[in-house]
N, C-alpha and C positions, 0 to 999 in steps of 0.2 A: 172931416175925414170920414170914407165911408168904413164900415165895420172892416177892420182890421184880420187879413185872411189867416187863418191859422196854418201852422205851416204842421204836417204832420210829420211827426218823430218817425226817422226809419231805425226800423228794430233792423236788428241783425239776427242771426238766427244766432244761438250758440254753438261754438265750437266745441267739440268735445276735448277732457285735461288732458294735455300728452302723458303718456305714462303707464305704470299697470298695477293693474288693483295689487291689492295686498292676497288676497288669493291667489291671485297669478305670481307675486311671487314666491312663495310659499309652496308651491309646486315647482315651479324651475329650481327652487333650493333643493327637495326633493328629488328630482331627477337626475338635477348633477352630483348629489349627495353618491346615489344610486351608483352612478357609470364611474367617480370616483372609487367606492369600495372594490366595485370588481376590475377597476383596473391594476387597483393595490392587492386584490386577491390571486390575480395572472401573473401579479409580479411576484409577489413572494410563493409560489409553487413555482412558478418557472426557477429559482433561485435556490430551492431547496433540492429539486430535481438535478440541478445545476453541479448543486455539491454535491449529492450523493452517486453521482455517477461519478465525479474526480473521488471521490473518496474509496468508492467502489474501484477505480481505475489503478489507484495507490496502493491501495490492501491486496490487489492482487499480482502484483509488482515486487509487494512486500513480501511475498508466499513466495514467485515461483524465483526471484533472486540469484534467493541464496542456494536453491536445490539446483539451479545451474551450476556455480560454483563446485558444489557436492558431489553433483555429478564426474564435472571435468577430472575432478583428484580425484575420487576412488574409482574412473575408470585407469585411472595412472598409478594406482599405488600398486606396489608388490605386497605388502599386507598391512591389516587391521594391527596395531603394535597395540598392546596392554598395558602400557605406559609411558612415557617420554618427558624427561627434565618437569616433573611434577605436575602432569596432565595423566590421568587415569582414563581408559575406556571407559565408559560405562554407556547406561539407557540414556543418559545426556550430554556425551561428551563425545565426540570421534575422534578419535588419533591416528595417522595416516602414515605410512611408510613410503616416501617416493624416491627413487634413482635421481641420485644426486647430477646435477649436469654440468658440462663446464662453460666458458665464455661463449662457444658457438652455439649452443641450447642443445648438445648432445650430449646423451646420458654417459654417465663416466662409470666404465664396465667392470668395479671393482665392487667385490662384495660386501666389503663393509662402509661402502659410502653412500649412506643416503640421509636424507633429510626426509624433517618431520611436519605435516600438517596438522592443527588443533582445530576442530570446530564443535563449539559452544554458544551455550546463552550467556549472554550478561545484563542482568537489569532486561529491557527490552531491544535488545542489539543482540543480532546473530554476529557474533564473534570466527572470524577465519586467522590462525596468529599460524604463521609458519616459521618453523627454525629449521636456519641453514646450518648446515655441519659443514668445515673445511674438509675439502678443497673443494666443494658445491661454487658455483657462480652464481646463485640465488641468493639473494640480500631478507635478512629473516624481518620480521614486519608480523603488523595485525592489520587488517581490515575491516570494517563494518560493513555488514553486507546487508543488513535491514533494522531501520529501528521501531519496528512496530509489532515485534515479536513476544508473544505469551509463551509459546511453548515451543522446546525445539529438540526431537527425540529422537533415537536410534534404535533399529532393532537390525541383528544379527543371524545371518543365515552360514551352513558348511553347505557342503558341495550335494547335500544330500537333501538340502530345503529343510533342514530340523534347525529349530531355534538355539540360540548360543547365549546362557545366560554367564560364561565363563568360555575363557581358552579362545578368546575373540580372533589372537593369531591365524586361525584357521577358516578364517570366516572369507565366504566367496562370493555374499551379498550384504550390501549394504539398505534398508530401505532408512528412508528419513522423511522422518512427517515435522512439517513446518506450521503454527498454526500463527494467527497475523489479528490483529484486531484495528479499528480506528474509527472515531466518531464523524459520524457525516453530520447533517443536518438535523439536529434532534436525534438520532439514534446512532446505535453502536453498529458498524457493519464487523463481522469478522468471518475469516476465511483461514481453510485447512486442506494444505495440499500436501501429498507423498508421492513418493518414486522411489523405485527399489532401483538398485545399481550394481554393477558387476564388476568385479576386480580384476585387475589384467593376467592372463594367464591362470585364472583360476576357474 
């Protein structure tokens, strides 16, 4: 047999490993680490944002309420009363003298029949309690008219604009400052509104 041909070995070339370094990934952990926190960081300010505008929206809800309320009686009432079935005027209390009316909602044109309006604080509740006097057609009741209230005050005017720290009967403006407090997002928002008001025929 003549010399036996050698057969030559075909190399392949190599392929490169599928896959990625350890550097590479290492950085992609990195970068989505990256675009992870600030999407967590968009989300929680969008969220605090979120609250404290509803909180802000509330608190001032809580304010101008009850000074509507306020409003509508002592532009109704015939006077400031000094006291009624154990409610006292004072810098915190308002006591409201209104014409009593009958089943039709019209005022019943006798002099001694009226009914009384009480507005106060309780705890954090603006407090509206009104007593009916017979033969009134109003049904006597309390209402809450805000529970986010610190402070709720009165100051008294006569017809001459001088302050009434007594003899309130005489009094021809009411002002009422409302003050509201409530925690938004990490902080306390609070809010302080007044309005002075006018008493009918006064």
């Amino acid at each position: 047999m003549g010399a036996r041909s050698k057969k030559k070995a075909k190399t392949r070339p190599r392929a490169g490993r599928p896959g990625l370094t350890l550097i590479e990934v290492l950085i992609s952990l990195v970068i989505t680490s990256i675009l992870v926190l600030a999407v967590l960081s968009l989300y929680t300010m969008g969220h605090k944002y979120f609250m404290n505008q509803t909180a802000a929206a509330d608190i001032l809800e809580d304010s101008s309420f009850p000074l509507v309320w306020i409003a509508r009686d002592v532009k109704s009432a015939v006077r400031v009363a000094a006291a009624y079935s154990g409610y006292a005027t004072s810098a915190d209390v308002l006591v409201l003298q209104v014409p009593a009316i009958d089943s039709g909602g019209l005022i019943i044109d006798v002099d001694n029949d009226f009914d009384y309006i009480v507005y106060r604080r309780s705890g954090r509740m603006a407090e509206r309690i009104l007593i009916a006097v017979p033969p009134s057609a109003r049904t006597s009741g309390r209402r809450f008219l805000s529970d986010n209230v610190v402070a709720l005050s009165f100051t008294y005017f006569d017809s001459s604009d001088a302050v009434l720290t007594s003899g309130f009967s005489v009094a021809a403006r009411v002002k009422a400052d409302v003050a509201t407090n409530v925690r938004g997002a990490q902080t306390l928002l609070a809010q302080s509104l007044n309005s002075t008001f006018k008493l009918r025929n006064r």
